[in-house]
N, C-alpha and C positions, 0 to 999 in steps of 0.2 A: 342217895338223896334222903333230905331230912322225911322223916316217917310222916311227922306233923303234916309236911307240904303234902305229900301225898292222902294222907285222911282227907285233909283239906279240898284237894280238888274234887273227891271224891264225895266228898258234905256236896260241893257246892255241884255237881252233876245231879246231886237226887236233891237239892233244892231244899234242904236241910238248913234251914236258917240258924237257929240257936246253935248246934254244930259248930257250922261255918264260923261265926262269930267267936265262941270259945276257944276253938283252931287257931286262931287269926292272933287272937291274945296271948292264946301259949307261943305261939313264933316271936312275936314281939317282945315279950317277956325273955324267951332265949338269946333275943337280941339283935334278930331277923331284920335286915334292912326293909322297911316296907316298902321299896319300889321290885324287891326280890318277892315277896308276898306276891304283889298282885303279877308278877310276869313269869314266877313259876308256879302258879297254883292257879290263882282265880282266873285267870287266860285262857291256860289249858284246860282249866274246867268247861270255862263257858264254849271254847273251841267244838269242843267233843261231844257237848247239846248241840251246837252248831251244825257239825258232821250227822250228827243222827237225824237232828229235824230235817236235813236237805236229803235223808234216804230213807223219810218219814215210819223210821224207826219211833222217834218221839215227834211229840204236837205242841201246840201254841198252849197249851194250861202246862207243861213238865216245861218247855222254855222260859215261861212267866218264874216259876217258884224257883227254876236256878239262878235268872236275872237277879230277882228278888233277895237270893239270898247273897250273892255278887255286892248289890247296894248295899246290905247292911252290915258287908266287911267294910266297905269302901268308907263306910259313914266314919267306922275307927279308921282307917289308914289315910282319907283325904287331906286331912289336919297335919299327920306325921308327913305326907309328902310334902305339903306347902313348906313346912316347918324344915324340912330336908333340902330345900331350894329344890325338888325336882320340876322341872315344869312341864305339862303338858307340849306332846312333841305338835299336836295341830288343835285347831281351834273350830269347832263346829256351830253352827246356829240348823237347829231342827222345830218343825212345829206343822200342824193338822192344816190345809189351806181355808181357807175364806168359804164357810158353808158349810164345814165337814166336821162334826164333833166326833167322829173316834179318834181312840189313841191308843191302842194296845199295840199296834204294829210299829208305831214312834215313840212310846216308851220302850220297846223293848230294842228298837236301833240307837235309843239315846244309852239306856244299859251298856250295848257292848261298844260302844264307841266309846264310853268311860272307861269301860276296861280295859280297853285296846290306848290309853293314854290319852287318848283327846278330852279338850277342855268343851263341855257343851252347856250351851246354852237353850233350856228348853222353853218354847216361847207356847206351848199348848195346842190347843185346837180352836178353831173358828179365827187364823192369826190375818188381818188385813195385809194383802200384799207389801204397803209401806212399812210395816213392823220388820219384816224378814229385810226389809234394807235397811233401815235404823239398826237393827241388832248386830247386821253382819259387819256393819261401818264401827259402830261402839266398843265391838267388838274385838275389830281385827282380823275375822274370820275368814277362813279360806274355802269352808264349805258351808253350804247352806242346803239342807236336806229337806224336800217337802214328800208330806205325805197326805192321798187322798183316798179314801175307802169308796165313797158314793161316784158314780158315774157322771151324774149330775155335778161334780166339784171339779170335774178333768177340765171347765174351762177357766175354773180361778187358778190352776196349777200353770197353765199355759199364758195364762194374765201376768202372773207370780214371775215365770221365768223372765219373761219380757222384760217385765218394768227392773227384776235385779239386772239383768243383762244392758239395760240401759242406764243404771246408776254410776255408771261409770268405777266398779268395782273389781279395776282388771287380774287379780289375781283371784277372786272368789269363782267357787268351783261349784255346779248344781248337782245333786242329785236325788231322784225322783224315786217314791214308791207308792206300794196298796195295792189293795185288790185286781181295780181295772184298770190300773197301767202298765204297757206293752214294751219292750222296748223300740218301736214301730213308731208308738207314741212320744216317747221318749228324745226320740231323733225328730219327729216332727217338731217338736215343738222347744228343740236346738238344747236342750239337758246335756250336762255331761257323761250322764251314767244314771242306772239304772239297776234294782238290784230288786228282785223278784220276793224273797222274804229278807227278814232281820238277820238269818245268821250268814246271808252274803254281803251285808250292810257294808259290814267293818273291810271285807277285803276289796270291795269295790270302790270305798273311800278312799284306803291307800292307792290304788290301782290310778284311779283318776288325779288323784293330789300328785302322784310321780310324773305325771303324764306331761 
């Protein structure tokens, strides 16, 4: 394996941004296909923060700094993929529901669902139910991922699924996270999935999207 890829994944595990980015450039410079960039390096990187934070080896501040440093390869390699005809194999819409201004756990599911090749569309926090169905229609989207931190926002999430699930959207796929949602909740409230932190985000996407 090129040594580059490997430093690389290795930058982008300790969240080494400047690194990362250097790395990225010297691959490219060699000649590196950038859809080989981001599916042997920056993948497996983010993967392996992934695996750690689910066996809370690492936390939400070492996740954020390797996300972080993941986007600011992607910033150079987004352009060369466009420019490459590669396209985005699914098409996501994610955003904080109606009430709820955090975003650190929907930044960092919007991060590796980039990585993981999806095209996303991040629509923020406090997003009115109607937005998430306008976005997923404009779109074309197949998932539409809502996230809520406060307890008090679990009934705009349950609003949220509703009204997408009656847009007449039959191919769009939901699914739900944050703090106080269950997957109990989840099922009540007729979601397709449910993913407990950001680094089960990406496999429970696909999981549901195959479904």
């Amino acid at each position: 394996m090129n040594q580059n890829l490997t430093l690389l994944q290795s930058a982008i595990e300790a969240g080494k941004r400047k690194d990362a980015v250097a790395l990225t450039r010297s691959l490219l410079d060699e000649g590196m296909a950038p859809l080989d960039v981001v599916e042997q390096a920056l993948v497996p990187g983010m993967s392996v923060i992934g695996e750690k934070f689910k066996r809370n080896e690492v936390f939400v501040p070492e996740m954020l700094i390797a996300a972080r440093a993941m986007k600011e390869c992607m910033v150079l390699l987004e352009p060369l993929l466009v420019a490459a005809g590669v396209k985005p194999k699914h098409t996501a819409v994610i955003g904080t529901v109606q009430g709820d201004l955090h975003d650190i756990g929907k930044n960092l599911v919007a991060m590796m669902l980039k990585g993981a090749n999806f095209a996303v569309h991040d629509l923020g926090t406090n997003v009115p139910t109607e937005k998430f169905v306008e976005a997923a229609r404009e779109h074309g989207a197949e998932l539409v991922c809502l996230s809520a931190l406060l307890t008090t926002t679990m009934p705009a999430m349950r609003e949220a699924v509703g009204v997408i699930r009656a847009a007449a959207l039959p191919k769009v796929k939901i699914l739900v996270g944050g703090a106080p949602i269950t997957q109990e909740f989840c099922n009540e409230i007729g979601a397709d999935g449910y993913s407990p932190d950001a680094a089960s985000a990406v496999d429970k996407a696909k999981e549901v999207l195959s479904a």
